[in-house]
N, CA, C and O of each residue as an XYZ file, in Angstrom:
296
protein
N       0.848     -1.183      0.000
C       0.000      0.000      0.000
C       0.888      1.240      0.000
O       1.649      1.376      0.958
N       0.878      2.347     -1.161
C       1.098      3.078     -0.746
C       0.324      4.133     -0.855
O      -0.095      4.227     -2.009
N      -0.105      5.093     -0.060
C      -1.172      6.792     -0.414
C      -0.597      7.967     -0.108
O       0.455      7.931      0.531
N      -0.979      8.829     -0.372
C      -0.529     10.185      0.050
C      -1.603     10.877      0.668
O      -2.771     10.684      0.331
N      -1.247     11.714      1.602
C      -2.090     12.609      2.531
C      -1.410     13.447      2.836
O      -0.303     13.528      2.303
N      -1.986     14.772      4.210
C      -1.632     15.991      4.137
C      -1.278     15.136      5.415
O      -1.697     14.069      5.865
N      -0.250     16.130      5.839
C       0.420     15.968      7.133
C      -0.494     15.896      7.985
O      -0.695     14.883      8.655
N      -1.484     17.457      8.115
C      -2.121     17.775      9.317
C      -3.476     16.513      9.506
O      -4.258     16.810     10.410
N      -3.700     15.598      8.990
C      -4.591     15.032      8.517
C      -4.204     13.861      9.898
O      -4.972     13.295     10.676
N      -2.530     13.807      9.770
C      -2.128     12.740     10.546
C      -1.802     13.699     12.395
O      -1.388     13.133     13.407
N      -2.039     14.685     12.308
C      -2.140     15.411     13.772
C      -2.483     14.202     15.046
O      -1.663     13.839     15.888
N      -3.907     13.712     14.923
C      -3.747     13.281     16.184
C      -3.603     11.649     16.300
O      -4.175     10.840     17.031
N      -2.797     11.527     15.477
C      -1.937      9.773     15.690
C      -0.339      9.458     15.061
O       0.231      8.368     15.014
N       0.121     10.689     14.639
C       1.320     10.613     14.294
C       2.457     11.611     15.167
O       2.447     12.802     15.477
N       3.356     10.564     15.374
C       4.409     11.490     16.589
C       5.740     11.401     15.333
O       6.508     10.469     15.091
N       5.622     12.803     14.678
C       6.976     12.457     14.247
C       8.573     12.257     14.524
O       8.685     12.638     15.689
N       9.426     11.996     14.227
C      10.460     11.591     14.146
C      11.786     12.301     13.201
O      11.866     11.887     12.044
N      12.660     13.186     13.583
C      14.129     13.546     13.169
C      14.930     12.702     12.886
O      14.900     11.622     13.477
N      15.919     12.981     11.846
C      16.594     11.393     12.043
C      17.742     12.396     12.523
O      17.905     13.552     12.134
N      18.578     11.612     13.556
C      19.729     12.328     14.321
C      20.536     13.178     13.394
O      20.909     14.321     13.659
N      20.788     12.503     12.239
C      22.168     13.022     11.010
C      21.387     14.900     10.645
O      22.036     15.787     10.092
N      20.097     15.038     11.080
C      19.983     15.786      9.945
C      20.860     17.285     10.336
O      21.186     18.120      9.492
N      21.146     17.385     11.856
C      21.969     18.408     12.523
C      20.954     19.447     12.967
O      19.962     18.952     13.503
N      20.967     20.647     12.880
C      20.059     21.668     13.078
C      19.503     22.105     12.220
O      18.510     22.810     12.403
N      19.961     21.828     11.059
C      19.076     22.257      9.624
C      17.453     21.405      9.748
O      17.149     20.545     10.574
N      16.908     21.766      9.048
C      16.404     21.290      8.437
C      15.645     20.869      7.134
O      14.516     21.043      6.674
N      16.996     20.124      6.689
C      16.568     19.717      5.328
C      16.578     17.943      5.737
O      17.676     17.392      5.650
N      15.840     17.421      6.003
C      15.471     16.244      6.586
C      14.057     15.797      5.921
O      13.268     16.593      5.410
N      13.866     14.379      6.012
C      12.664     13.789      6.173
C      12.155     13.321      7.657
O      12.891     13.039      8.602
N      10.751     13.303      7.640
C      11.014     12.825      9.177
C      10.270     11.444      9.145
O      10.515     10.620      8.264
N       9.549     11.268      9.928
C       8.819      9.518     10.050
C       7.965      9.190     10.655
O       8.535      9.026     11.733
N       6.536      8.840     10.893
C       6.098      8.168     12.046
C       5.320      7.294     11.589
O       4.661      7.184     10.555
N       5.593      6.252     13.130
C       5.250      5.360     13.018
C       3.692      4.896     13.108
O       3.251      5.147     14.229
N       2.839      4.359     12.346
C       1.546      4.480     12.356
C       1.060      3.140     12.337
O      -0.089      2.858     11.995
N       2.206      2.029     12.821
C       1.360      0.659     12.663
C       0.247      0.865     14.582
O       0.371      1.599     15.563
N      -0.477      0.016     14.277
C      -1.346     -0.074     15.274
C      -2.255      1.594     15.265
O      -2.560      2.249     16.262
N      -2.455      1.855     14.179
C      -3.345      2.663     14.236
C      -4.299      2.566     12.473
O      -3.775      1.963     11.536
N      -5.650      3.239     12.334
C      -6.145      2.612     11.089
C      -4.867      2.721     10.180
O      -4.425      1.728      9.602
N      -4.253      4.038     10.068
C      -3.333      3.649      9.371
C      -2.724      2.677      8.498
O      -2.590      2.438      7.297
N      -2.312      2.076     10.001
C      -1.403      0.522      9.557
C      -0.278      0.989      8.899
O       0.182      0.027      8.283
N       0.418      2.001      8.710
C       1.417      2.544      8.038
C       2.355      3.255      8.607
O       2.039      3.836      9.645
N       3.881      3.420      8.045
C       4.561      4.148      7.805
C       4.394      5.645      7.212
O       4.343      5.583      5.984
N       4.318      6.648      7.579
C       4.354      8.281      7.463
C       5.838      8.485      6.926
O       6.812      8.118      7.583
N       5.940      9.118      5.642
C       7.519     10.072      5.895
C       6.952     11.515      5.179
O       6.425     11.584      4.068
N       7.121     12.279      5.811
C       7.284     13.516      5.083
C       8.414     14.421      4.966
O       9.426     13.947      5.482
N       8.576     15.648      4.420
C       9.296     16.707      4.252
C       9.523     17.722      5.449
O       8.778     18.687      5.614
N      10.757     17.401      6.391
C      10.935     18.233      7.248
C      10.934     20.012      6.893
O      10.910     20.990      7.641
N      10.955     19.936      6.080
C      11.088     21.823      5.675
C       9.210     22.032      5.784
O       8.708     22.995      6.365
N       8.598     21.211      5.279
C       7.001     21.149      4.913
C       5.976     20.287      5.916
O       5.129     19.413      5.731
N       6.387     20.844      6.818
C       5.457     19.680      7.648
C       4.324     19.738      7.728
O       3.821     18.889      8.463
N       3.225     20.888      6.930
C       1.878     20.630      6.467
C       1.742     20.461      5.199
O       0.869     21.016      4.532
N       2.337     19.916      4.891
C       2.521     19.420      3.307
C       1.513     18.045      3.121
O       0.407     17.792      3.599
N       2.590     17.125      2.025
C       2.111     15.982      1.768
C       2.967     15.315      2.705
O       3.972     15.696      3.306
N       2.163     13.934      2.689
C       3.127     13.326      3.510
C       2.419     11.524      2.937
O       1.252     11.142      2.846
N       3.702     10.812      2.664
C       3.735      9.381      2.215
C       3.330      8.396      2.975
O       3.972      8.374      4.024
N       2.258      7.277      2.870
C       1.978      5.773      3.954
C       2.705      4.847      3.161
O       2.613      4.630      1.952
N       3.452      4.326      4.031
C       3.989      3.098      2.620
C       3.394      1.696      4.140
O       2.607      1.914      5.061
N       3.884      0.854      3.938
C       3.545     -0.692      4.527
C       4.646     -0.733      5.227
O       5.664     -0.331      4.664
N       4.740     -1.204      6.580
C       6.095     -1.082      7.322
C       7.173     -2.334      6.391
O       8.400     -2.400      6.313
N       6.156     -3.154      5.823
C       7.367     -4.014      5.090
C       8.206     -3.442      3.804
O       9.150     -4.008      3.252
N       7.608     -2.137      3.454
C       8.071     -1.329      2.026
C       9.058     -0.664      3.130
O      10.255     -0.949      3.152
N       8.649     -0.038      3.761
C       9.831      1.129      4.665
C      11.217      0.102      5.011
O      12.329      0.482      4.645
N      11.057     -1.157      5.707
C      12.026     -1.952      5.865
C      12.808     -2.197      4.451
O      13.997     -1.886      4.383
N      12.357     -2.569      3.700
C      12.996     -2.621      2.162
C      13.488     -1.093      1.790
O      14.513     -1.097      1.109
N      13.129     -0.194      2.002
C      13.362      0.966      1.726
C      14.776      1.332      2.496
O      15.760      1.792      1.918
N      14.695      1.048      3.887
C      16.156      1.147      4.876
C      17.144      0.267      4.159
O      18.263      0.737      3.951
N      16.905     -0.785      3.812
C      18.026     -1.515      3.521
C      18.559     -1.130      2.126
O      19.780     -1.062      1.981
N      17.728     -0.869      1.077
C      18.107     -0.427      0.498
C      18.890      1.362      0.435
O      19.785      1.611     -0.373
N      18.563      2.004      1.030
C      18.943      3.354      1.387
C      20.709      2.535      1.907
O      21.749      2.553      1.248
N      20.515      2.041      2.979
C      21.819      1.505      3.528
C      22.911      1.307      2.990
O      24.040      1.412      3.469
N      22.392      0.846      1.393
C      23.315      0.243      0.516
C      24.639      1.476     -0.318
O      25.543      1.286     -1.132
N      24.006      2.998      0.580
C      24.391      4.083     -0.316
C      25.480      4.587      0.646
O      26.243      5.504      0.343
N      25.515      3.814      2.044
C      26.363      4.472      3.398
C      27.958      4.124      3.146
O      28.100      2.989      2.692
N      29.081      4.789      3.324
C      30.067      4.557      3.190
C      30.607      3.675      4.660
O      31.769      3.279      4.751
């Protein structure tokens, strides 16, 4: 599954998430976690845009997604 929605949409069941690297900037994505809610999904959106859009993928796409991302780390 994947859909798109507005951030604010996910207000009262999504706690987002920084990823440590991004420093004080923010040019980041962030994350939350939405299994156990209707959801059932993974959230990432645009830290610069946080009433923006924002992505549900399947926590098993996000896991495939890390490992693959991983593959880019020195």
């Amino acid at each position: 599954m994947t859909k798109h929605t507005t951030a604010p949409e996910l207000a009262d069941v999504a706690d987002w998430i920084k990823s440590s690297y991004s420093g004080s900037g923010n040019n980041c994505v962030e994350i939350a976690n939405l299994t156990g809610t209707p959801y059932d999904a993974v959230a990432i959106r645009d830290s610069k845009d946080p009433d923006g859009p924002a992505l549900l993928i399947t926590p098993e796409a996000f896991t495939e997604l890390l490992k693959f991302a991983k593959t880019f780390t020195a």
